[in-house]
C-alpha atoms as an extended CHARMM CRD file, in Angstrom:
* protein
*
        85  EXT
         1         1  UNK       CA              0.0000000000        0.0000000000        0.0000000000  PROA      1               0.0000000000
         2         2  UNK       CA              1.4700000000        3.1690000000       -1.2620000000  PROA      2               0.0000000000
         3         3  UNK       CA              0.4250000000        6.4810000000        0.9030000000  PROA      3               0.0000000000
         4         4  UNK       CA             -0.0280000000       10.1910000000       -0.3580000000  PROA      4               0.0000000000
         5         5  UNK       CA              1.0980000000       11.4030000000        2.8140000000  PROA      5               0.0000000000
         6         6  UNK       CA              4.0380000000       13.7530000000        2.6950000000  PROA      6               0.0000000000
         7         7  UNK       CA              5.5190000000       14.7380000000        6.2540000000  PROA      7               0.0000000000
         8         8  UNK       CA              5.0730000000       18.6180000000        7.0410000000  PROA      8               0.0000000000
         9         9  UNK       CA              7.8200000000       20.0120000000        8.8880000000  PROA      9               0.0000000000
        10        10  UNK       CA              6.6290000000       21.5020000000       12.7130000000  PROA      10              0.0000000000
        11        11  UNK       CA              3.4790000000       20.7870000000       14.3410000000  PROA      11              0.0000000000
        12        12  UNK       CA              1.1450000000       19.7820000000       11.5350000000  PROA      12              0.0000000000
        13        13  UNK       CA             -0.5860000000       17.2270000000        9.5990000000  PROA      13              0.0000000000
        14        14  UNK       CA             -1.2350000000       17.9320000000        5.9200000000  PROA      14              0.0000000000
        15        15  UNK       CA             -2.6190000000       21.2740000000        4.5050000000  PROA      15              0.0000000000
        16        16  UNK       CA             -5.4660000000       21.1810000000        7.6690000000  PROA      16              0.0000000000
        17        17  UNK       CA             -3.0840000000       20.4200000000       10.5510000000  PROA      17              0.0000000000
        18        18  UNK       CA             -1.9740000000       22.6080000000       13.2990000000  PROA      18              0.0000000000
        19        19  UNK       CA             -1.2500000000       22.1560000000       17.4790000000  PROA      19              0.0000000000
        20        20  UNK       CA             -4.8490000000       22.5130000000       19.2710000000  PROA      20              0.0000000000
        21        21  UNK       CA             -3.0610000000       23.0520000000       23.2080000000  PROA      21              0.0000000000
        22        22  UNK       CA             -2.9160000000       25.6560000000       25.6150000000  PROA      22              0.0000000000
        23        23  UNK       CA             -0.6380000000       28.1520000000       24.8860000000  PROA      23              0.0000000000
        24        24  UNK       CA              1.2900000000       27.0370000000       28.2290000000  PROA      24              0.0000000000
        25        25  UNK       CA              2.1490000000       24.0520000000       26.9910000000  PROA      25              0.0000000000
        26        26  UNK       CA              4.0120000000       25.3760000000       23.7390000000  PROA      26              0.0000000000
        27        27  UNK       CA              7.6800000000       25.9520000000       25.0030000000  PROA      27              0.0000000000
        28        28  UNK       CA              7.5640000000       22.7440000000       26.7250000000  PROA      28              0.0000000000
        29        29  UNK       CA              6.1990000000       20.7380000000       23.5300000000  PROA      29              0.0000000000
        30        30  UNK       CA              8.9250000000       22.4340000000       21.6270000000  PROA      30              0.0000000000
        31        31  UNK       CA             11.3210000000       21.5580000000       23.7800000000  PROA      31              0.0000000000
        32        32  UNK       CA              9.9270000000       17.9930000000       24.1320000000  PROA      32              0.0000000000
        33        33  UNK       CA             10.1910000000       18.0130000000       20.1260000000  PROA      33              0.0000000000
        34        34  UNK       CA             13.6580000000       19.0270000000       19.6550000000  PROA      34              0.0000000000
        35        35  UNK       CA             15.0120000000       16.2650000000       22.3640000000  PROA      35              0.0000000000
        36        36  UNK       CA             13.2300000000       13.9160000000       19.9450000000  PROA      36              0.0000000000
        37        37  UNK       CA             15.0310000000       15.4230000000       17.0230000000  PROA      37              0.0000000000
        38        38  UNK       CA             18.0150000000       15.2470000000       18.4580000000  PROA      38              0.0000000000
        39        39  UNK       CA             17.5230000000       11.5290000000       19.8780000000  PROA      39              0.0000000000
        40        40  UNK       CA             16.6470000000       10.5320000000       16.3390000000  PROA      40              0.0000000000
        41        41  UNK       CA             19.9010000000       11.6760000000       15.3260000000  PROA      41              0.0000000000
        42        42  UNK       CA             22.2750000000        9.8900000000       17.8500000000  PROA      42              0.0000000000
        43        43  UNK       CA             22.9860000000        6.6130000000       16.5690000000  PROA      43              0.0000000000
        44        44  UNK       CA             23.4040000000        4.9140000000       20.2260000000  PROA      44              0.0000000000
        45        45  UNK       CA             20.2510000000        5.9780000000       21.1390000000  PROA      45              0.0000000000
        46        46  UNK       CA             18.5110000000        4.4110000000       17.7700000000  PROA      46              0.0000000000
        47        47  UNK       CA             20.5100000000        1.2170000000       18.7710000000  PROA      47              0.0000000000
        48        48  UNK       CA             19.3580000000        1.5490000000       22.5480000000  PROA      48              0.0000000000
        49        49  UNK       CA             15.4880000000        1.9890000000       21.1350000000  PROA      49              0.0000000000
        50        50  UNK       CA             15.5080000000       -1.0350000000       18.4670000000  PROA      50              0.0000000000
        51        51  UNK       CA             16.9910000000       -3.1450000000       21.3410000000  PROA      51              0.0000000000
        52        52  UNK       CA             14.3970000000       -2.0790000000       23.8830000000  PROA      52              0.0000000000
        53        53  UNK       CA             11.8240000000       -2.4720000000       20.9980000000  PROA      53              0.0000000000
        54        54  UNK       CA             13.6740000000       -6.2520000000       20.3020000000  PROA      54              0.0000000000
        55        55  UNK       CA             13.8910000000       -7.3580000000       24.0300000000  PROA      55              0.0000000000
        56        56  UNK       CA             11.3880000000       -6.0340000000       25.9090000000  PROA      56              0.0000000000
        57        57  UNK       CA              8.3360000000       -4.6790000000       23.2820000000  PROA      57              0.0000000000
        58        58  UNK       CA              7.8870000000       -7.6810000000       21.5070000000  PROA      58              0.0000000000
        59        59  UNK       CA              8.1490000000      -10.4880000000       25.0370000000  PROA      59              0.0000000000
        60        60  UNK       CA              5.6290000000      -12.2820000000       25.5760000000  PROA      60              0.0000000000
        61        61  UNK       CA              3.3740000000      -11.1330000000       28.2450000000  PROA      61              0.0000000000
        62        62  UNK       CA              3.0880000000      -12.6210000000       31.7050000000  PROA      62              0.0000000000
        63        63  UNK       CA              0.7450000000      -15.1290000000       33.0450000000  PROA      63              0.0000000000
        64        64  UNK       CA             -0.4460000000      -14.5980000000       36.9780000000  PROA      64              0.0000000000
        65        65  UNK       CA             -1.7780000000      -17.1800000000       39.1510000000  PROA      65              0.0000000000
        66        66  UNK       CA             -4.9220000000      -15.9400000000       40.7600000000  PROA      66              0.0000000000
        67        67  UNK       CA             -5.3760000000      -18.5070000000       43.5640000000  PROA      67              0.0000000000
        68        68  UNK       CA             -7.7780000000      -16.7920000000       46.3120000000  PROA      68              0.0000000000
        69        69  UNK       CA             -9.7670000000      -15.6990000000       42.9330000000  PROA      69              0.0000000000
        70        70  UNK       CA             -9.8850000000      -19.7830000000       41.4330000000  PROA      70              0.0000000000
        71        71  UNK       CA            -11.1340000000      -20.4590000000       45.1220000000  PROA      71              0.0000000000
        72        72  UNK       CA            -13.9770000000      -18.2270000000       45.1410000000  PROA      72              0.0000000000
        73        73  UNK       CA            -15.3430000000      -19.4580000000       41.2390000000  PROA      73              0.0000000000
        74        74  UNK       CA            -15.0950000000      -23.0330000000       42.5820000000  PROA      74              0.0000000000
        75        75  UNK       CA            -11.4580000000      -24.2550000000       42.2800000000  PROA      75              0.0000000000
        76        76  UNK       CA            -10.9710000000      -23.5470000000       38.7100000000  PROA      76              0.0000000000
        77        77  UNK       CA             -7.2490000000      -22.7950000000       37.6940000000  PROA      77              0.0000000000
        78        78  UNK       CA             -7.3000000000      -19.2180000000       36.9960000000  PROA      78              0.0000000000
        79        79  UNK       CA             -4.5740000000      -17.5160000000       35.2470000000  PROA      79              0.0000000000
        80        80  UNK       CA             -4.3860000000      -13.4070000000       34.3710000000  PROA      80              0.0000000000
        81        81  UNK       CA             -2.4140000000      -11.8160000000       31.6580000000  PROA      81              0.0000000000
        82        82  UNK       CA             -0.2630000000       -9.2410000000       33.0720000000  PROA      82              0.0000000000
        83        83  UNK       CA             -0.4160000000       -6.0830000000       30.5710000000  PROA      83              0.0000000000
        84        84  UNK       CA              0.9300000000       -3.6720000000       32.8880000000  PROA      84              0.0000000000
        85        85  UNK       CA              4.4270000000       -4.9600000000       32.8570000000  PROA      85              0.0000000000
């Protein structure tokens, strides 16, 4: 799939985009922005990110034994997916 969307340089999307915040959060968006920029641009921190991304993004998530839960339903083995790690 091919896409017609051309990045616009600054705080926009397209011909109708623009920032919709309070006016006190500007400078600190800005700032926030050209960290990223900068980050982008440091190869060990690209290499950090894909690793992080490698290692920990893509792990399987944990399974939880809910004991005092299984003995309430009955005694049924009841296991929780852990999405908060």
């Amino acid at each position: 799939m091919t896409s017609n969307y051309r990045h616009a340089e600054g705080p926009y999307f397209g011909e109708f985009g623009g920032r919709y915040i309070p006016e006190s959060l500007i400078a600190a968006l800005d700032e926030l922005d050209a960290g990223w920029r900068a980050a982008k641009a440091d190869p060990e921190f690209v290499d950090e990110l894909q690793r992080l991304h490698r290692e920990y993004s893509g792990r399987p998530s944990l399974l939880g034994e809910a004991p005092r839960f299984a003995e309430h339903c009955g005694g049924a083995r009841i296991l929780l997916k852990r999405e908060d790690l």
